[in-house]
C-alpha positions as CSV (number, residue, x, y, z in Angstrom):
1,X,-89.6,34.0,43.5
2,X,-88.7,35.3,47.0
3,X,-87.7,34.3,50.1
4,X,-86.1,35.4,53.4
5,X,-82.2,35.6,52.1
6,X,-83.2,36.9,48.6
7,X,-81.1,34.5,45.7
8,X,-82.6,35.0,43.3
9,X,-81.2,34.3,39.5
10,X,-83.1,36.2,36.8
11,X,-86.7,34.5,37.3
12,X,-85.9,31.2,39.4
13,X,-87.5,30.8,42.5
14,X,-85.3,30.4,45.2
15,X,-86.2,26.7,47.2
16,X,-89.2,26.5,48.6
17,X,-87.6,24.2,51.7
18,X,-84.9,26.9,52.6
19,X,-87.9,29.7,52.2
20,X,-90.0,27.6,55.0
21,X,-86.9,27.0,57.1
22,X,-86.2,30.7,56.8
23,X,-90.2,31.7,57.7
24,X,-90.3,29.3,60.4
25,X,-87.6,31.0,62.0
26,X,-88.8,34.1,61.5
27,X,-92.2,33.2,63.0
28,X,-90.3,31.5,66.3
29,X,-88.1,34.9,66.6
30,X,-91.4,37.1,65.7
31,X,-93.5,35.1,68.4
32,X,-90.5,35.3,71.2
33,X,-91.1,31.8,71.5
34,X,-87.6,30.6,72.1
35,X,-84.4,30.9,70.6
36,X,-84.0,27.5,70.7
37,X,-86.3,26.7,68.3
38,X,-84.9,29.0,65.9
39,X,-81.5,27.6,66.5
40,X,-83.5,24.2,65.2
41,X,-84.5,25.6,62.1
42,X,-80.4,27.3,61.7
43,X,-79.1,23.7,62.4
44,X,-81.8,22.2,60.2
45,X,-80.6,24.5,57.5
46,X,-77.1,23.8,57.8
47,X,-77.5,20.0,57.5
48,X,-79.6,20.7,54.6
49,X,-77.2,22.3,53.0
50,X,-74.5,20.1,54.0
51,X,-75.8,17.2,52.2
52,X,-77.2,18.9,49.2
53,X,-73.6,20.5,48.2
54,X,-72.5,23.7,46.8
55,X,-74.2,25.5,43.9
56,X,-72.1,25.7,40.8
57,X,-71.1,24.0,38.1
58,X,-70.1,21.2,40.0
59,X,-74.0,20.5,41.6
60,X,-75.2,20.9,37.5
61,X,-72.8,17.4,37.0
62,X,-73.4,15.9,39.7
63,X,-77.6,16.5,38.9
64,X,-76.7,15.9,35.3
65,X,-79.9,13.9,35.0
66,X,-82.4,16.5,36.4
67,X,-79.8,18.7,34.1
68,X,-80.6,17.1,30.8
69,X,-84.4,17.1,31.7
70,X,-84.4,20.7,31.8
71,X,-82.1,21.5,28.8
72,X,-85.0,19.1,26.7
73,X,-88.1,20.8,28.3
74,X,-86.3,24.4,27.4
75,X,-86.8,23.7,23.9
76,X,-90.1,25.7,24.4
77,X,-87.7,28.4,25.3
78,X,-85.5,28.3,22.0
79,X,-89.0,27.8,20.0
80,X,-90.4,31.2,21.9
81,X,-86.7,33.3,20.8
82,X,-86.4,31.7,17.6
83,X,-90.1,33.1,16.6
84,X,-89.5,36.6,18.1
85,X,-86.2,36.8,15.6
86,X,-87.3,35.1,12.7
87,X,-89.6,37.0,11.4
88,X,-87.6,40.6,11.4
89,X,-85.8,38.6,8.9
90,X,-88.5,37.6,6.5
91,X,-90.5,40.8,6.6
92,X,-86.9,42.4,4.7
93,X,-86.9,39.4,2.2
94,X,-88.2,40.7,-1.1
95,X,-89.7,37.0,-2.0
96,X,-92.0,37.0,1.0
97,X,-92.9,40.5,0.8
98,X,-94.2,39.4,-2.9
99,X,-96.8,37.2,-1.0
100,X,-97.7,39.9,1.5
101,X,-99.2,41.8,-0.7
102,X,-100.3,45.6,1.5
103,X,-99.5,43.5,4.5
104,X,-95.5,44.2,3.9
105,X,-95.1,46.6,0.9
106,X,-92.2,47.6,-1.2
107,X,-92.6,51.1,-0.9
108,X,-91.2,52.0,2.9
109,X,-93.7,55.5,2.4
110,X,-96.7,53.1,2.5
111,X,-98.9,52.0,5.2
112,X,-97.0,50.1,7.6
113,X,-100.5,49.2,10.3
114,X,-101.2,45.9,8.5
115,X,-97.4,45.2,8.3
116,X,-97.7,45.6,12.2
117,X,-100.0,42.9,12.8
118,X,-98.1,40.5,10.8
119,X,-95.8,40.8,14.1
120,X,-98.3,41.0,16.8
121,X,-100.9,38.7,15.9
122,X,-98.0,36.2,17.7
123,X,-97.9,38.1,20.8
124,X,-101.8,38.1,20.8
125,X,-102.0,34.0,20.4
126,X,-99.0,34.2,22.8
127,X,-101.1,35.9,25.6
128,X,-104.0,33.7,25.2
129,X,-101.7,30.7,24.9
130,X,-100.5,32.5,28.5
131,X,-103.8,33.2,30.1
132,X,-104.5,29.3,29.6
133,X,-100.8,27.8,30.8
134,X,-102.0,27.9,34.6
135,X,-105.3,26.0,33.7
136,X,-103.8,23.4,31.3
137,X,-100.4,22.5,33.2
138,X,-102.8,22.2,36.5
139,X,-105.5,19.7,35.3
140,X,-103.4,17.5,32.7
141,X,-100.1,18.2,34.6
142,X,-96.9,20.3,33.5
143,X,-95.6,17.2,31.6
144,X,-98.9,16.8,29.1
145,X,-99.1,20.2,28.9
146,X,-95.7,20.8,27.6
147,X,-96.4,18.0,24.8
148,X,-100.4,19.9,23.8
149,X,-97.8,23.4,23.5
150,X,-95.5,21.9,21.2
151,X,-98.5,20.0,19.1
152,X,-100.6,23.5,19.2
153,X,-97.0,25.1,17.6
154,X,-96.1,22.7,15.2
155,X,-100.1,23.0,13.8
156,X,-99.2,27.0,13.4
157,X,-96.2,26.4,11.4
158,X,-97.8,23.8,9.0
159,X,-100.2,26.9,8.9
160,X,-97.6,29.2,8.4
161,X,-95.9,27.2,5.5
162,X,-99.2,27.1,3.4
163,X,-98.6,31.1,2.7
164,X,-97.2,30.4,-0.5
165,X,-100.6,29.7,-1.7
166,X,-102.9,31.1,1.2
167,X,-100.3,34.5,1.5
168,X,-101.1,37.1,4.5
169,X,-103.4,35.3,5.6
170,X,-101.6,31.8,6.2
171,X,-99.3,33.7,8.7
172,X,-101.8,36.0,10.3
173,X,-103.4,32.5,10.9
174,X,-100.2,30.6,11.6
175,X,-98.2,32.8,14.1
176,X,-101.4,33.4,16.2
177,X,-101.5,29.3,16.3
178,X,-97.9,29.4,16.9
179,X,-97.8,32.0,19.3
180,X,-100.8,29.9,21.7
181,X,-98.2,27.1,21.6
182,X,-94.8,29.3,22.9
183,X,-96.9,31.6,25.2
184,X,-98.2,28.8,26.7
185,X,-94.5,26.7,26.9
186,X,-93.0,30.2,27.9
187,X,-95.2,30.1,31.0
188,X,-95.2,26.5,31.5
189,X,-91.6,25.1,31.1
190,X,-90.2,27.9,34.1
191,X,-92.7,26.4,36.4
192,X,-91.5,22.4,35.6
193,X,-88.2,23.2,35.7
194,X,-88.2,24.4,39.1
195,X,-90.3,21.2,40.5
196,X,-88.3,19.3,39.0
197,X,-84.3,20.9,40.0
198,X,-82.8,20.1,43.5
199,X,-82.2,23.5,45.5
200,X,-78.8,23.7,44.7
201,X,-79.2,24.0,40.8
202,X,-83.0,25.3,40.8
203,X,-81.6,28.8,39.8
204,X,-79.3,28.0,37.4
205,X,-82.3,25.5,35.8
206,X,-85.0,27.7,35.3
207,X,-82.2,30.6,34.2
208,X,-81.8,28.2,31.2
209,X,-85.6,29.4,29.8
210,X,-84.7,32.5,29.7
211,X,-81.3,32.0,28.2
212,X,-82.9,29.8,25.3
213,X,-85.3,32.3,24.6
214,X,-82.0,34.4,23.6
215,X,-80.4,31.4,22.3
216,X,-83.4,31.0,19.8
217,X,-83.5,34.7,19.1
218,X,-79.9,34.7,18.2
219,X,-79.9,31.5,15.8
220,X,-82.9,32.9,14.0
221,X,-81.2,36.1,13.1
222,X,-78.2,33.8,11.4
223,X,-80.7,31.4,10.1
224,X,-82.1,34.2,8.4
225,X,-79.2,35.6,7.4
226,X,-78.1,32.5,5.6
227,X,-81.3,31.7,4.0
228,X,-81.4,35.8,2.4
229,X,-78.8,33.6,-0.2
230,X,-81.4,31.2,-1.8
231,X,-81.3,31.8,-5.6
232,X,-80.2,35.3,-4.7
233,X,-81.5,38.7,-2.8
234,X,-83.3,40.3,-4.8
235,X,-87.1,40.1,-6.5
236,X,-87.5,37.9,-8.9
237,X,-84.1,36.1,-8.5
238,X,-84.7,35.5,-4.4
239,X,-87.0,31.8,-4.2
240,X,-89.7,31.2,-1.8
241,X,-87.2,28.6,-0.1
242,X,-85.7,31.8,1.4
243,X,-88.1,32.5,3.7
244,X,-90.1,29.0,3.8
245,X,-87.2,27.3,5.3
246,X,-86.5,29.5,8.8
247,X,-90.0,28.7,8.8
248,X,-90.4,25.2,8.5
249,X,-87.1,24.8,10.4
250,X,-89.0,25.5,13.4
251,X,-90.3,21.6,12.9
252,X,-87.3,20.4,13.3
253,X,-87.0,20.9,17.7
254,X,-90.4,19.9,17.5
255,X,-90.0,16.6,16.0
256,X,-87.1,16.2,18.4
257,X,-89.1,16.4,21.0
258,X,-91.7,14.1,20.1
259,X,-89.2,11.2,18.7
260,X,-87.2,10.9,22.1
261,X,-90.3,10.7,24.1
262,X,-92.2,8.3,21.7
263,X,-89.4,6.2,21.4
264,X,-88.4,6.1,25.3
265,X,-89.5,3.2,26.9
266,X,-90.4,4.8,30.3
267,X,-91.6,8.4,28.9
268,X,-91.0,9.0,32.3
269,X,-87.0,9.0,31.9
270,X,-87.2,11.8,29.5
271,X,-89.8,14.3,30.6
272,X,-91.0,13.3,34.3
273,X,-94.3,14.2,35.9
274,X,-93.3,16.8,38.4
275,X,-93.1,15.9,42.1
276,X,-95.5,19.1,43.4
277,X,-97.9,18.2,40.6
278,X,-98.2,14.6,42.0
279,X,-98.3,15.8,45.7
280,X,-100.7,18.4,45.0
281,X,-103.1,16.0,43.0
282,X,-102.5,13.0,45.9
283,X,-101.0,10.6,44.1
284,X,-98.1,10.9,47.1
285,X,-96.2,7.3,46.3
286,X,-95.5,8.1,42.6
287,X,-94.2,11.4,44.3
288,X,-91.7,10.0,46.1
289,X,-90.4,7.3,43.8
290,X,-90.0,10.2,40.7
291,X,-88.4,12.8,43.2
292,X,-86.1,9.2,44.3
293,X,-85.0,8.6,40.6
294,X,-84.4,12.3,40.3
295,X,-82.5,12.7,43.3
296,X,-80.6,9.5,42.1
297,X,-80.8,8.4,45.9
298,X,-83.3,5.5,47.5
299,X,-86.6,6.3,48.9
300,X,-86.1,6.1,52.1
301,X,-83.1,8.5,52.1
302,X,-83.6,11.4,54.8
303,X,-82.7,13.9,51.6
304,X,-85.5,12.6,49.7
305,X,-87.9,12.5,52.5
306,X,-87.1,16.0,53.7
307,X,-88.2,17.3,50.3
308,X,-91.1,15.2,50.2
309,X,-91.9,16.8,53.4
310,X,-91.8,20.2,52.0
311,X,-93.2,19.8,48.8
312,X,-96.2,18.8,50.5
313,X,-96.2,21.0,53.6
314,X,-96.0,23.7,50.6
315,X,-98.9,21.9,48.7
316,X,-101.3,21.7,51.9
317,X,-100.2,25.4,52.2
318,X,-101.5,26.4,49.1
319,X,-104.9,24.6,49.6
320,X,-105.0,26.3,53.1
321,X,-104.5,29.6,51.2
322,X,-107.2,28.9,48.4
323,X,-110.5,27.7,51.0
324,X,-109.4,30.5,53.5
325,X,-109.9,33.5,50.6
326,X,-111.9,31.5,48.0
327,X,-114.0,29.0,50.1
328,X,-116.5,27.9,46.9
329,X,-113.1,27.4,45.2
330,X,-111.7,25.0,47.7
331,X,-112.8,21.9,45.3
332,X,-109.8,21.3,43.0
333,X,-111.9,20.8,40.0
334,X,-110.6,21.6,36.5
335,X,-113.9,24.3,36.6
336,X,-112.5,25.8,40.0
337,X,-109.4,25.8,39.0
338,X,-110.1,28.1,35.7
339,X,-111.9,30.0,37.6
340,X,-110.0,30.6,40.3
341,X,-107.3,32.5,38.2
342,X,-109.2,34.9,37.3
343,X,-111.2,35.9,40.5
344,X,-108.0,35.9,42.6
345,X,-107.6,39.2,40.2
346,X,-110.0,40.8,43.2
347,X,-107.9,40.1,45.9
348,X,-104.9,42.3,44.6
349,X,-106.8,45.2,44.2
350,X,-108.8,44.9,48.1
351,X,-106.1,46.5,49.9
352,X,-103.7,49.8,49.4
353,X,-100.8,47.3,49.8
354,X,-101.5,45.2,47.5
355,X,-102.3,47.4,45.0
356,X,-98.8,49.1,45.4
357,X,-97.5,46.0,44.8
358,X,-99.8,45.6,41.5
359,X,-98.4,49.6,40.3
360,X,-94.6,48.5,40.7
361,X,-95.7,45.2,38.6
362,X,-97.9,46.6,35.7
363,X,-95.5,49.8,35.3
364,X,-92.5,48.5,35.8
365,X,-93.8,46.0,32.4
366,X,-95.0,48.3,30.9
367,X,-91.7,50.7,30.6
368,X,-89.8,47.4,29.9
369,X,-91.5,47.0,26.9
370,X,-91.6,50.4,26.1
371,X,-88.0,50.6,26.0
372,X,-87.7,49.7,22.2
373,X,-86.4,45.9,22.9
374,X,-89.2,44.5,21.0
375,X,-88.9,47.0,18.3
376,X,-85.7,45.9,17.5
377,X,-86.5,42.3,17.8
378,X,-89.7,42.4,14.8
379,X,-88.2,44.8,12.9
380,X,-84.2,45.1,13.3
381,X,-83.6,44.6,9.6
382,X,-86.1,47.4,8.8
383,X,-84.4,49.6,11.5
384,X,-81.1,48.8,10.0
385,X,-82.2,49.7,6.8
386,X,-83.3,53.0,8.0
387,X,-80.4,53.5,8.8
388,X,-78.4,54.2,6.3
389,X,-77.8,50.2,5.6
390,X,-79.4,50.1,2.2
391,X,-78.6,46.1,1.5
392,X,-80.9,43.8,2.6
393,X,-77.9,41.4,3.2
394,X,-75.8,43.7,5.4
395,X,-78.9,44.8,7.4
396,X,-79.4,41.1,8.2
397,X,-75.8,40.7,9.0
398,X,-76.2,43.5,11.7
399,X,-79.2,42.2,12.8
400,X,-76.8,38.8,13.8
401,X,-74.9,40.8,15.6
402,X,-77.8,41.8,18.1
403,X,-78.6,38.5,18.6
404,X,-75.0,37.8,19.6
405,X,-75.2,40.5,21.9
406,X,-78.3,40.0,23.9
407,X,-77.3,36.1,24.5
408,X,-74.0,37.6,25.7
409,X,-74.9,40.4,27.8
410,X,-78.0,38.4,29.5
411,X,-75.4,36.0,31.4
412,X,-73.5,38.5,33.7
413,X,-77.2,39.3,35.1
414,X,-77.8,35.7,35.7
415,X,-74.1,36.0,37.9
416,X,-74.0,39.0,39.4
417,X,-77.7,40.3,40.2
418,X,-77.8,39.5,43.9
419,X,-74.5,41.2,44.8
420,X,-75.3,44.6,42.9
421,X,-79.0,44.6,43.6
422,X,-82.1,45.4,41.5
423,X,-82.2,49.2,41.4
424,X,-78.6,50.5,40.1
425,X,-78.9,47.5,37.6
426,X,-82.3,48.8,36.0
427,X,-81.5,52.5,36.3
428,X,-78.3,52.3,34.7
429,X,-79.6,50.0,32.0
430,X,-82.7,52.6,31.6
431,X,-80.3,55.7,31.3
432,X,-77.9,53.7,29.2
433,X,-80.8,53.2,26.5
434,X,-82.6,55.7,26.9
435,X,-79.4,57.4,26.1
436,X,-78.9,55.8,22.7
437,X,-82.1,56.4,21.4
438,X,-81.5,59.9,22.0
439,X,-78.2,60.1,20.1
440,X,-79.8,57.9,17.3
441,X,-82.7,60.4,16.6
442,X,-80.3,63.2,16.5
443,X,-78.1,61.3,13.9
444,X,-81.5,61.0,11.9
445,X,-82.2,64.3,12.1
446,X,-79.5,65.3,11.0
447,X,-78.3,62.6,8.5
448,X,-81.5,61.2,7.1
449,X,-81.8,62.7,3.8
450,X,-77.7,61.9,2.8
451,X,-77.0,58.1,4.1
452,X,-75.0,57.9,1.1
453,X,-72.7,60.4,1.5
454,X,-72.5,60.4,5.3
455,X,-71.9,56.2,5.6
456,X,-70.1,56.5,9.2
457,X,-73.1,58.3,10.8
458,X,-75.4,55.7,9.6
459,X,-72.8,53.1,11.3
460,X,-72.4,55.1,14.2
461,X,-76.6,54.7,14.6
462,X,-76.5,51.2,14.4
463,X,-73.3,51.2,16.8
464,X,-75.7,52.6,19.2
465,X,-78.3,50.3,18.4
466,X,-76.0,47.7,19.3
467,X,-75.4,49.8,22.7
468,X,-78.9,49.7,23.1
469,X,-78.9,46.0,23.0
470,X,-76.4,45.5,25.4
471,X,-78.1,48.0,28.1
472,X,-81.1,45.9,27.6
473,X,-79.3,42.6,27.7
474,X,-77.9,42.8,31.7
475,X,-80.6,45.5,33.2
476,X,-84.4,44.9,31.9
477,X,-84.4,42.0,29.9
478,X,-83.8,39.6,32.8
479,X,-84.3,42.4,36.3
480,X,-87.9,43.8,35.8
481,X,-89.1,39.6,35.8
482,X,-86.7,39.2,39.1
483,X,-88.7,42.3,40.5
484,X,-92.0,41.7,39.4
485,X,-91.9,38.2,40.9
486,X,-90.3,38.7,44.4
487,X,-92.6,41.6,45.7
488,X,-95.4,39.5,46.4
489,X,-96.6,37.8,50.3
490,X,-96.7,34.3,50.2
491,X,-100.4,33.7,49.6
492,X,-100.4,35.7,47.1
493,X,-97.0,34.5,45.3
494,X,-99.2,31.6,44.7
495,X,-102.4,33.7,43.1
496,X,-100.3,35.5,41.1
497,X,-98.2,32.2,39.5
498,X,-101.7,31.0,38.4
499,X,-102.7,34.8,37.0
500,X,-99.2,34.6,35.0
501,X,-96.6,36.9,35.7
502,X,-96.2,37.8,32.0
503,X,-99.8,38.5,30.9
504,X,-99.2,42.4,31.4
505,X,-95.8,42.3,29.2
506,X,-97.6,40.5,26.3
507,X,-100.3,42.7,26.4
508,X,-98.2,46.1,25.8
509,X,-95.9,43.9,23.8
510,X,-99.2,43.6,21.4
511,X,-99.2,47.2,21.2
512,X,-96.0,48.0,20.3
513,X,-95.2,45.2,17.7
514,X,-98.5,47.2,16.3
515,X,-97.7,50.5,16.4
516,X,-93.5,50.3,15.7
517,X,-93.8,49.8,11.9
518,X,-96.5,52.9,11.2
519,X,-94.2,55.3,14.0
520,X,-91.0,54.2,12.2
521,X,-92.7,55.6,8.7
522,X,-94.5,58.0,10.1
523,X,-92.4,59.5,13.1
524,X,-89.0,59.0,12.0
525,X,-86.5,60.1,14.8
526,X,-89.2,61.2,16.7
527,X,-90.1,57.3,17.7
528,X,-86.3,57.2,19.3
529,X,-86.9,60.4,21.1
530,X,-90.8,58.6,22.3
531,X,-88.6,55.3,23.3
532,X,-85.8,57.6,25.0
533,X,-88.4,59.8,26.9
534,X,-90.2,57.0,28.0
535,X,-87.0,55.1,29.4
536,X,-86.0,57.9,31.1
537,X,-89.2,57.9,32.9
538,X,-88.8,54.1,34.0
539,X,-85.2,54.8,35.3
540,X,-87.0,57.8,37.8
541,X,-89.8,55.1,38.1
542,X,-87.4,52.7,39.6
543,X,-85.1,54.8,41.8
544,X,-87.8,56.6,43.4
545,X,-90.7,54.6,43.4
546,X,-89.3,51.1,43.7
547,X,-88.0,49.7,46.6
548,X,-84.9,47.8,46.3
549,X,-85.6,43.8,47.4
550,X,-82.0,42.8,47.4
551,X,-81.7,40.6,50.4
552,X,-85.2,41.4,51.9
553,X,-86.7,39.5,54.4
554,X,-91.1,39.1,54.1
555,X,-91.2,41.3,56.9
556,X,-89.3,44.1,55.6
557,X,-91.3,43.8,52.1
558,X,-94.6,43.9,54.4
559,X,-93.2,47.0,56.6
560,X,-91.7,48.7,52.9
561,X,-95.3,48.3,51.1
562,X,-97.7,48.9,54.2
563,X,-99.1,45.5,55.3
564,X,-97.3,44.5,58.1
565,X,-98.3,41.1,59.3
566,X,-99.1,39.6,56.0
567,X,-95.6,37.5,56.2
568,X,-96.5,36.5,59.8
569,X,-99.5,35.2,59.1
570,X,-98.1,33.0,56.5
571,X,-95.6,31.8,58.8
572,X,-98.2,30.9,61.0
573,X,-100.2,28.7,59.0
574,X,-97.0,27.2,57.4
575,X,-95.6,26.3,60.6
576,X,-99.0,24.5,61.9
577,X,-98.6,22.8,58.6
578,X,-95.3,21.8,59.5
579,X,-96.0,20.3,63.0
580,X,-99.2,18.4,61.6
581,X,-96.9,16.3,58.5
582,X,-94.0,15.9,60.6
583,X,-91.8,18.4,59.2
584,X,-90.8,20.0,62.3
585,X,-90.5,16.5,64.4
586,X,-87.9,15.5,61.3
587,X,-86.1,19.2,61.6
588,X,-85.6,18.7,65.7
589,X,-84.3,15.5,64.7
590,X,-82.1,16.3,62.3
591,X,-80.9,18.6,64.8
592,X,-80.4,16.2,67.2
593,X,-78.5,13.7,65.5
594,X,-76.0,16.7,64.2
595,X,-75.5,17.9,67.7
596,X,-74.6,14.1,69.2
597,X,-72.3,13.8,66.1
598,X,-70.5,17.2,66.9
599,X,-70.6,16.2,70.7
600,X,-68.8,12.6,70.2
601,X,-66.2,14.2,67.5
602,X,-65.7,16.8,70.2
603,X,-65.1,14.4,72.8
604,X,-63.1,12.2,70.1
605,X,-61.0,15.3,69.6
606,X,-60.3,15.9,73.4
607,X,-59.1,12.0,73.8
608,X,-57.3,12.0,71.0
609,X,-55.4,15.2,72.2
610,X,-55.0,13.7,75.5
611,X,-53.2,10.4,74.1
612,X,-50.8,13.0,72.4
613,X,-49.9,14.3,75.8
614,X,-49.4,11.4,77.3
């Protein structure tokens, strides 16, 4: 996600036609081979953008169908966020901890590590679930591999609904089931929805993932808050309903799915092959006629052939890339193509530029996780309760409310992160919560023993809690993926897509969801002061040791990390590519036909004035 003009909107990938337009300008004015030819690519551009239309709400009605497609594949998205939130719930309901035995106990002084990996075995399945996304959505296709996702999830739910009977170990089984099934749409559905958007929406579609993962997160929280009701809320009156149905629920966008495709007639109306999936795997004529019905336009239309074009100057780019630093991998068999994501680790680590780029990645995901979100996320009602909030019901209640605030306070990020730029957003954000977790452990050291009599200080911590929240919500919840994804040359944009961009945040994320419970227990205030410290490092992290990318061309990030003429070479492979499809011939002739049209309405202009004289 990055390209010559930096838009970028939270993790969307900026078009990949208006990225080679961009480069293969850049290479003309690098080579001093003639300004005309950049002025090509400028005019090329232009028309492009002329007949594609604005970006907006507007372009999302006009590409309502490509619109809807995306809103059905994000599903995965709301399946992801709901499981991250429903569980804080259920871990505070006394009738499920009744089945939990020593895995979630009573007594809040007893051992809390098992109760810790009733929360992270999901991350665990989700990073496996991860580590095979790449593999599964480029041998069966994005399309099949959304459906085996969902079918792997609802298998861990069923699981999951057995704990009646089967108890801790029915959802240590289940929710590592489940989690392989939303790790693996979490990494999947981003990619389809951006092969499947025009440019003028792409941003805005793949944004959607990442606002139904907090759309599922804050339905979860209310669903759970509802459910607390069920015969009443505490043991012995509370029924197992309470906590079986936020559970089983999770069936219910599952069988959605699976009814409208199975009774579609043309499955291909509701959940399309992707057109790069096609070109890449030469089936070049279904290509066309899907990105046709997509477009709404015919086949022959210059808009549809221009993306054709690029979708498959990109493809032979990516082969090019792939025999030229993994020749014995050039063979796009399913065997190459496992292994291939995991030996293009090497490459990042061969150069001292690259493996700056690899330190800005790994830490800065490592001090987004180790800002607390995730913490709040398994265990909010727990942390509520800590806090002075005593009733189950009112600690789910403010639990809601971060829910409410993390959808909220994710959208000005998805409006406003190209004009502010990555660095003030993530450092302010840092400080901000870093910030609040120090006020909340002095409120705990100072108020723990007397909740009772000292109500508004337990409010005032969860106030702050919720201030956390909304630091998170516009700064690291959606800027360290923007960052993470737009440092990276070309070649290796592609490498690390296949590696997974989020394999290094679930891994940590295992960690904490295993550690939070026993430090909560154990460390009282002193786990805000370990969040706060921590987040205070990442905001010195970021301002001095992250560059910002705002606006950045390839060159720039090349000069800015120490490998100068990586981009160039890129653009030099991609623009042979271009010439040898006929991607340039159809730019120069774009650009012809719009300078005889602004000729003849300049010389239309001139008559016309003349008549008005005479």
């Amino acid at each position: 996600m990055r390209a010559a003009k930096r838009k970028v909107i939270v993790e969307a990938p900026r078009s990949s036609l208006l990225k080679r337009l961009d480069a293969s300008r850049n290479f003309w004015l690098i080579m001093g081979a003639g300004v005309d030819n950049a002025a090509v690519y400028d005019a090329a551009l232009k028309r492009r953008q002329g007949m594609i239309g604005a970006s907006g709400p507007m372009a999302l009605v006009k590409n309502f169908k490509v619109f809807r497609i995306a809103l059905f594949a994000c599903i995965g998205g709301v399946l992801y966020g709901y499981n991250q939130g429903m569980f804080s719930g259920l871990l505070a309901m006394p009738a499920f901890k009744s089945h939990m035995g020593e895995y979630d106990p009573f007594d809040p002084a007893a051992d809390q590590t098992k109760k810790g990996w009733l929360t992270a075995i999901l991350e665990l399945g989700a990073w496996i679930g991860t580590l095979m996304s790449g593999f599964i959505a480029e041998t069966i296709s994005r399309k099949y591999g959304v459906l085996v996702a969902v079918s792997v999830f609802v298998l861990g739910v069923v699981v999951q609904a057995t704990a009646q009977t089967t108890g801790h170990n029915g959802i240590l089984a289940g929710r590592f089931v489940t989690g392989m099934g939303v790790g693996s749409l979490a990494a999947i559905v981003p990619i389809y929805n951006s092969e499947v958007a025009p440019p003028e929406v792409r941003g805005a579609l793949v944004a959607l993932q990442q606002l139904a993962i907090t759309f599922g997160i804050l339905i979860s929280f209310w669903i759970d808050y509802g459910t607390n009701y069920i015969g009443g809320t505490t043991l012995g009156k509370q029924k197992d309903a309470a906590w079986l149905v936020p559970i089983c629920l999770q069936l219910f966008p599952a069988a959605v799915f699976f009814w409208n495709d199975f009774q579609c007639v043309d499955f291909n109306l509701l959940l399309p092959f992707s057109p790069r999936w096609l070109v890449h795997h030469d089936r070049e004529t279904e290509a066309r006629n899907v990105l046709a019905n997509l477009r709404g336009l015919t086949v022959d239309h210059e808009l549809v052939e221009l993306e054709f074009l690029e979708i498959k100057a990109q493809s032979q780019f990516e082969k090019r890339t792939v025999a030229e630093h993994f020749p014995h991998l050039r063979e796009p068999t399913a065997w190459n193509i496992f292994k291939l994501q995991f030996v293009a680790i090497k490459s990042l680590f061969q150069t001292k530029a690259m493996f700056r780029r690899v330190v800005v990645a790994t830490v800065t995901m490592f001090f987004q996780q180790w800002t607390g979100i995730n913490a709040v996320l398994y265990y909010a009602p727990s942390i509520f309760m800590s806090l002075g909030l005593s009733d189950n019901t009112t600690s789910l209640l403010a639990t809601g409310v971060v829910g409410i605030l993390l959808f909220v306070f994710t959208i000005p990020a998805v409006l406003w992160i190209d004009r502010v730029g990555r660095k003030p957003v993530l450092a302010v954000g840092a400080i901000g919560m870093a910030t609040c977790h120090i006020i909340i452990s002095v409120i705990i050291a100072k108020d723990a023993d007397r909740w009772a009599s000292e109500t508004a200080a337990g409010w005032a911590a969860v106030a702050f809690v919720w201030i956390f929240v909304i630091n998170f919500g516009y700064s690291w919840g959606p800027c360290a993926w923007i960052i993470i994804a737009e440092i990276w040359p070309l070649a290796h944009d592609l490498m690390v897509s296949r590696l997974g961009r989020r394999r290094t945040g679930r891994i940590i994320s295992i960690v904490v969801g295993q550690v939070t419970p026993e430090l909560l227990n154990k460390a009282g205030y002193g786990t805000y002061i370990l969040f706060g410290l921590l987040t205070y490092l990442g905001a010195g992290f970021i301002w001095f040791f992250v560059p910002e990318t705002k606006r950045l061309t390839l060159e720039e990030m090349d000069v800015i990390f120490g490998s100068e003429g990586t981009a160039q070479a890129d653009f030099e492979r991609m623009e042979e590519i271009n010439r040898e499809i006929g991607l340039t011939a159809m730019l120069m002739g774009l650009n012809g036909r719009d300078s005889k049209h602004d000729g003849g309405s300049e010389k239309k202009s001139k008559e016309e004035e003349a008549g008005h004289i005479n």
